[in-house]
C-alpha positions in Angstrom: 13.7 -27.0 -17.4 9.8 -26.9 -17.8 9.7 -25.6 -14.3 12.7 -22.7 -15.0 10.9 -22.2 -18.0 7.1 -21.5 -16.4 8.5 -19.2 -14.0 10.7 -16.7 -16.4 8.9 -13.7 -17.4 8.5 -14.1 -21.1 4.7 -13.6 -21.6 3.8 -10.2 -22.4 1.1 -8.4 -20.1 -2.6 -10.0 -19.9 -5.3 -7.1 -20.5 -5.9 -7.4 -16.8 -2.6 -6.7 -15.6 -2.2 -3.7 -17.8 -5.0 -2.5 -16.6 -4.1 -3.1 -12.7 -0.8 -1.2 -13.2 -2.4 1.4 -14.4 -4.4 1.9 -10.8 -1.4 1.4 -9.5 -0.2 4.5 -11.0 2.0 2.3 -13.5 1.7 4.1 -16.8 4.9 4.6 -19.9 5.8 8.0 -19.0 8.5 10.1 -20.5 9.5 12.9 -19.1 11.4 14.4 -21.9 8.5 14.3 -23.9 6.9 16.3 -21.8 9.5 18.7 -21.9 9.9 19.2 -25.4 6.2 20.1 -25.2 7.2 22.8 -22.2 9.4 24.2 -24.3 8.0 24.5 -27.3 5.0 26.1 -25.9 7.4 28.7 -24.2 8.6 29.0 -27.4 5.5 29.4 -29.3 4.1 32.0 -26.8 7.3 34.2 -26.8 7.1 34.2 -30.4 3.2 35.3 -30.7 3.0 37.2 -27.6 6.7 38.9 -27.6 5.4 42.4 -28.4 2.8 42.3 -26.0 4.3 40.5 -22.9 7.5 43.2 -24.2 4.8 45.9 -24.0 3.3 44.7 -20.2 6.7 44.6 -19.2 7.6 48.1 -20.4 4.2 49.4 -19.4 5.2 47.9 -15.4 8.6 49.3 -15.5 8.0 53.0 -16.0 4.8 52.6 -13.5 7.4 51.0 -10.8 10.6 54.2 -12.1 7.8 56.9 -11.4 6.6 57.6 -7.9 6.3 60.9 -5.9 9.0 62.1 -4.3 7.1 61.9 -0.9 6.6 58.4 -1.3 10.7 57.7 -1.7 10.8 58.5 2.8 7.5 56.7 3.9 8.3 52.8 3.8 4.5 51.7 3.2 4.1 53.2 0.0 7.6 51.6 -1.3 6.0 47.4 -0.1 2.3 49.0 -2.1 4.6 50.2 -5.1 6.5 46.6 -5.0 3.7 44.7 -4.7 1.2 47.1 -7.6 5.0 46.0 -9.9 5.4 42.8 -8.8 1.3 42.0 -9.7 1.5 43.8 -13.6 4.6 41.3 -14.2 2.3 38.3 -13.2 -0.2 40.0 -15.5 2.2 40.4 -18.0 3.6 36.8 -18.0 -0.4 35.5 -17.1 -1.1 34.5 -21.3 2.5 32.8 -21.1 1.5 31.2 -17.9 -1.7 29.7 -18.8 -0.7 28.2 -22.2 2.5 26.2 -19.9 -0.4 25.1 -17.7 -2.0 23.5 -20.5 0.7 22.3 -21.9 1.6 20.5 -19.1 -1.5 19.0 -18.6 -2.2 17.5 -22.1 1.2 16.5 -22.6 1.4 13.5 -20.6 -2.2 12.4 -22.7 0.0 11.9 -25.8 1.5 8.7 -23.7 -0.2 7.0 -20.8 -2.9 9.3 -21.0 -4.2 11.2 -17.8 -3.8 8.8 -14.7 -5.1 10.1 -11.2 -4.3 7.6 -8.5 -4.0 7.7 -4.9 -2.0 4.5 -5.0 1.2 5.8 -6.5 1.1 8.7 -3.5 1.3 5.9 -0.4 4.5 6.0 1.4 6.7 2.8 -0.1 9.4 1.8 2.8 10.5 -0.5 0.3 12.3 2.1 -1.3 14.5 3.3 1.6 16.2 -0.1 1.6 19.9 0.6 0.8 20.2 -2.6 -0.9 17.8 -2.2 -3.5 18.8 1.3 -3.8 22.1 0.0 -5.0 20.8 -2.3 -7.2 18.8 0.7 -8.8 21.8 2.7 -9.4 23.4 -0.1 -11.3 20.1 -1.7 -13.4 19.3 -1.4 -16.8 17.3 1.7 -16.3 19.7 3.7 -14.7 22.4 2.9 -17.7 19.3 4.1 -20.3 19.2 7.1 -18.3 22.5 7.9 -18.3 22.9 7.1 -22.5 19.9 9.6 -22.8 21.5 12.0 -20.8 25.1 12.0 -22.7 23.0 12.4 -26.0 21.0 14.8 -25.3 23.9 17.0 -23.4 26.1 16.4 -26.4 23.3 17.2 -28.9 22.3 20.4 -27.2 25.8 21.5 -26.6 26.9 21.2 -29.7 24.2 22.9 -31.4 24.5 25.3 -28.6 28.1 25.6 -29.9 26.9 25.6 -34.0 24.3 28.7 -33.5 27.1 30.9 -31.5 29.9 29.7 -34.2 27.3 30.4 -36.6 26.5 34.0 -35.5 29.8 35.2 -34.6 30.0 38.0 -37.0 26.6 39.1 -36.0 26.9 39.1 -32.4 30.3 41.1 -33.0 28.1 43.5 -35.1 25.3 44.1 -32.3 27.9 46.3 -30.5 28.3 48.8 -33.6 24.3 48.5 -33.5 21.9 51.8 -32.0 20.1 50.0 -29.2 16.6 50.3 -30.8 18.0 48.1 -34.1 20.2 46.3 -31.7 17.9 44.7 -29.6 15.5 43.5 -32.4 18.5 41.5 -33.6 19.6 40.0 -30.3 16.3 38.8 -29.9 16.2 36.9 -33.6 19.6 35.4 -32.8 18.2 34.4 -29.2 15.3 32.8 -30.7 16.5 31.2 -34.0 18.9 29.3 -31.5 16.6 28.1 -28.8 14.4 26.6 -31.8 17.3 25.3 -33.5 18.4 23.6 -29.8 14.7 22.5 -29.0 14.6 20.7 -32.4 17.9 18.8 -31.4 15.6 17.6 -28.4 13.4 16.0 -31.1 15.6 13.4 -31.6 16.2 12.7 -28.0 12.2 12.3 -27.5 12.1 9.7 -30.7 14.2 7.6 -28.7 13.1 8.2 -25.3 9.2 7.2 -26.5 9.9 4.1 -27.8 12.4 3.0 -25.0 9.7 4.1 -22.1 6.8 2.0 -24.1 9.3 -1.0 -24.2 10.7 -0.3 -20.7 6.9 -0.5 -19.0 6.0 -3.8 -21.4 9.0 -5.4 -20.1 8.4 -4.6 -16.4 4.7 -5.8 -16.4 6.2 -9.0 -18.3 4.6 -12.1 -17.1 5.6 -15.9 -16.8 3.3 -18.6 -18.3 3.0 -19.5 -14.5 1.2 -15.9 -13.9 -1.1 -16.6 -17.2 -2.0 -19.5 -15.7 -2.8 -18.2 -12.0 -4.6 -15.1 -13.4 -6.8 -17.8 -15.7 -7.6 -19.4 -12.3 -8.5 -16.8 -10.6 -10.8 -15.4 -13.5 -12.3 -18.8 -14.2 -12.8 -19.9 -10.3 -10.7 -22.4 -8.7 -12.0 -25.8 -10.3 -12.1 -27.1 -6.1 -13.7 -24.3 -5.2 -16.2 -24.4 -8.6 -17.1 -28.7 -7.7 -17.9 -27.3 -4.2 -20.2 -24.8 -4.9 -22.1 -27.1 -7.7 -22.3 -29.8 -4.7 -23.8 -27.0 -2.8 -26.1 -25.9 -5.3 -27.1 -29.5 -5.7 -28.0 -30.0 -2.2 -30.0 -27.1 -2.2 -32.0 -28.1 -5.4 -32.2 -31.7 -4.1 -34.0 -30.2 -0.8 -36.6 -28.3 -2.5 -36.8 -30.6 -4.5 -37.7 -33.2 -1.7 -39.8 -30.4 0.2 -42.2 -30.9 -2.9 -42.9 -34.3 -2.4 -45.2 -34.6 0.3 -47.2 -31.5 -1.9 -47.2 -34.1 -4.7 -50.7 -35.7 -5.8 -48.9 -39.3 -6.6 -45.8 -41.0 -6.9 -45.2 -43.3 -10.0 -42.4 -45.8 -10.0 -40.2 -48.4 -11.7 -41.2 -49.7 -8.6 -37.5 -49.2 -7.3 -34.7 -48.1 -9.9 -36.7 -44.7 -10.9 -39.4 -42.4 -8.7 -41.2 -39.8 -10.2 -43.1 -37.2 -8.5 -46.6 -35.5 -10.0 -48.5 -32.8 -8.9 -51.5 -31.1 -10.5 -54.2 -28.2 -10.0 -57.1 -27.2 -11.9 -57.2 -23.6 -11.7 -53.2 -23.1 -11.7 -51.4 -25.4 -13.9 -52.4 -26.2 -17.8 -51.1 -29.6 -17.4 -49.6 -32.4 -14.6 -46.3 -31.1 -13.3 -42.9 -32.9 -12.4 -42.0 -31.9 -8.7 -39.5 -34.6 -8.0 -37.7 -37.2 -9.5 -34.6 -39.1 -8.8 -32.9 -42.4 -9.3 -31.9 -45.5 -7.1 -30.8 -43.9 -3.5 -33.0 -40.6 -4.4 -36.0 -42.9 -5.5 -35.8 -44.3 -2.5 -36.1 -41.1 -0.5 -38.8 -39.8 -2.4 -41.0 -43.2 -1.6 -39.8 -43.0 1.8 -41.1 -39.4 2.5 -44.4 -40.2 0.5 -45.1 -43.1 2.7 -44.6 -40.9 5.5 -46.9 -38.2 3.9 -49.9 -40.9 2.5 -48.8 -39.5 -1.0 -50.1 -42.4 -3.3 -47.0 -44.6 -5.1 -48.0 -46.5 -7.6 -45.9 -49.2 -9.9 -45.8 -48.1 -13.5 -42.6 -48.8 -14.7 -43.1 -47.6 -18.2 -44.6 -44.4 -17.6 -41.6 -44.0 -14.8 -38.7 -44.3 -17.4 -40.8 -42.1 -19.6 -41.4 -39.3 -17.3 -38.1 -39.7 -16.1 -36.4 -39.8 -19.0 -38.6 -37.3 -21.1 -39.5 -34.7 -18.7 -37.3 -32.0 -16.4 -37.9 -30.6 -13.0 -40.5 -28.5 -12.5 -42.1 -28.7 -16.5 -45.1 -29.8 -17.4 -45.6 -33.9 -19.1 -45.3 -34.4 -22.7 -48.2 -34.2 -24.7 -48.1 -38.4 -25.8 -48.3 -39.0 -21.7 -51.6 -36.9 -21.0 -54.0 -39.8 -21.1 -51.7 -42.0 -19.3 -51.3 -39.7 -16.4 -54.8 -38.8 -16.4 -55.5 -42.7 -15.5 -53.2 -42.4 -12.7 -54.2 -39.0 -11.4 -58.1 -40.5 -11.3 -56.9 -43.3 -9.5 -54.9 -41.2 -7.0 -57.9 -39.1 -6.5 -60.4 -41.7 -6.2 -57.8 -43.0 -3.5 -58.1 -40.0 -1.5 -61.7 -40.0 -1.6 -61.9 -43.7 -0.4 -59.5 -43.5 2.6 -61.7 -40.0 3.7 -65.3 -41.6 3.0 -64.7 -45.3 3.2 -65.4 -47.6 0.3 -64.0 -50.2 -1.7 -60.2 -49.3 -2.9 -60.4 -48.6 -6.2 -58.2 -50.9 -8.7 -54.6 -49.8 -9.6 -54.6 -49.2 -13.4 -52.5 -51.3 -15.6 -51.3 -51.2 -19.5 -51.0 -47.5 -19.3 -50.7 -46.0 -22.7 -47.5 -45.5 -22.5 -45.8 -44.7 -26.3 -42.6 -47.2 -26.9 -41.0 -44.5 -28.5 -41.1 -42.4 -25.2 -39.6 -46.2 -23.1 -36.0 -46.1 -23.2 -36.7 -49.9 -22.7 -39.7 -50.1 -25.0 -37.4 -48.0 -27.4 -34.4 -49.5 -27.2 -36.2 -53.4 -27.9 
């Protein structure tokens, strides 16, 4: 039941996943919307612009009803007369045209917003399968569409059938009309019904919105399974994540051993802890940390400074200091200066010996070493 439950699609859609359908092309759309906004911009422009689109029109139709009578037997003047009529209509319809060219590109911003992908453009071969195609014309979907489309024939049709009902007696009376008050009138009827019948659609786009916004949630629906997967992928597989620290280790435990033989000394606990220092007049305010490293890792870092002549030395107090106390590549505490400056003198007066001959000098002991800085000396 976990398992059944994981894998049903009851989680709504991650940020992520919203935003990937929508590069797919995957946007709430509704197309009725957008055609309410057609049509009332039609509308709109018929009603502010009648007289002068009227006037174009008019204008177009006595320039096309007068021509020479010369020109009624030649054949090319009749295509330049068609085509000087045909171009005043276009520039008589031109405002009308423009402001439905707006329309229809603002009125899919008012849901989805404006989407341009190439993705939703690629050929899908899925779609041909005849299968699915019959599992299309019986989904959910399909059944919305067809509810919308009985509502909004019925709504139109019957207030198509309310204005006419409505206007009987002044229809009847346009016939008794003169033509000039006639077709003043016709035109109100005309219009007060196409408003009346674009305001039914209002009703149809309240319920289409809604629906599409629900319809494209539930499609992008994920499981808890998904959630999970996407987390995964966001956060790194945790394999792939331990690999690439064990990586990064190695690569910092290299360097880390490439410092050693560039080291002026190596203290030590002499075998549990191995510590590393390295320090230069000109270039460094205080002794350095280059290396340090535990058990199997102290043991490399004596091995490669006995093959380098680096100096080890046994200190095991100031090794579980500086190992505890101090990271890679920083400079000592403060409380271990003078200690490390004992050892540092001893390391140097080592070098000179073994170049110029000499007595050895003596290893120092009871390095001031604070307890508070010895895990061991703290601890007791």
């Amino acid at each position: 039941m976990a398992e059944e439950s994981d894998l049903e699609k009851t989680e709504p859609a991650s940020p992520e996943r919203l935003e990937k359908a929508r590069a797919e092309g995957q946007v709430a759309r509704s197309r009725e919307l957008v055609t309410f906004v057609m049509l009332v911009t039609c509308l709109g422009g018929l009603w502010s612009m009648g007289d002068m689109i009227g006037g174009n029109f008019g204008n177009a139709m006595r320039n096309g009803l007068q021509f020479e009578r010369t020109s009624a037997f030649d054949p090319s003047h009749m295509m330049v007369h068609a085509q000087t009529a045909v171009l005043h209509a276009l520039q008589a319809l031109m405002p009308l045209l423009i402001m439905m060219l707006v329309a229809a590109l603002l009125a899919p911003m008012m849901l989805g917003g404006w989407l341009l992908s190439t993705k939703s453009l690629a050929p899908n071969f899925s779609k041909l399968n005849p299968v699915a195609g019959i599992g299309r014309m019986f989904s959910t979907e399909t059944l919305a569409e067809l509810v919308k489309t009985i509502i909004k024939s019925l709504l139109v049709g019957g207030v198509a059938w309310w204005v006419i009902t409505d206007n009987v007696s002044a229809i009847m009376a346009l016939m008794s009309e003169p033509i000039d008050a006639a077709l003043p009138h016709t035109l109100q009827v005309v219009a007060r019904g196409c408003a009346l019948i674009i305001g039914s659609l209002l009703l149809v786009v309240a319920i289409d919105v809604p629906y599409q916004l629900w319809s494209h949630a539930h499609k992008l629906r994920m499981s808890r399974e998904d959630l999970r997967q996407e987390q995964k992928e966001n956060d790194g597989d945790p394999q792939i994540k331990a690999q690439i620290r064990r990586q990064q280790q190695q690569m910092a435990k290299r360097r880390m051993m490439a410092e050693v033989p560039k080291a002026d000394i190596i203290v030590t606990n002499p075998t549990h802890f191995a510590v590393a220092l390295k320090y230069r007049d000109k270039e460094m305010r205080a002794p350095r940390v280059v290396a340090k490293g535990a058990d199997l890792v102290a043991l490399r870092i004596r091995t490669i400074a006995q093959e380098n002549l680096i100096p080890v030395l046994e200190a095991p107090p100031l090794a579980r200091a500086l190992y505890r106390h101090t990271e890679l590549g920083h400079e000592i505490p403060v409380a271990l200066y003078a200690a490390v400056a004992e050892v540092l003198a001893w390391a140097y007066q080592l070098h000179h010996q073994s170049r110029d001959g000499g007595t050895p000098p003596r290893a120092p002991t009871d390095l001031p070493v604070p307890l508070s800085l010895d895990p061991l000396g703290l601890s007791a």
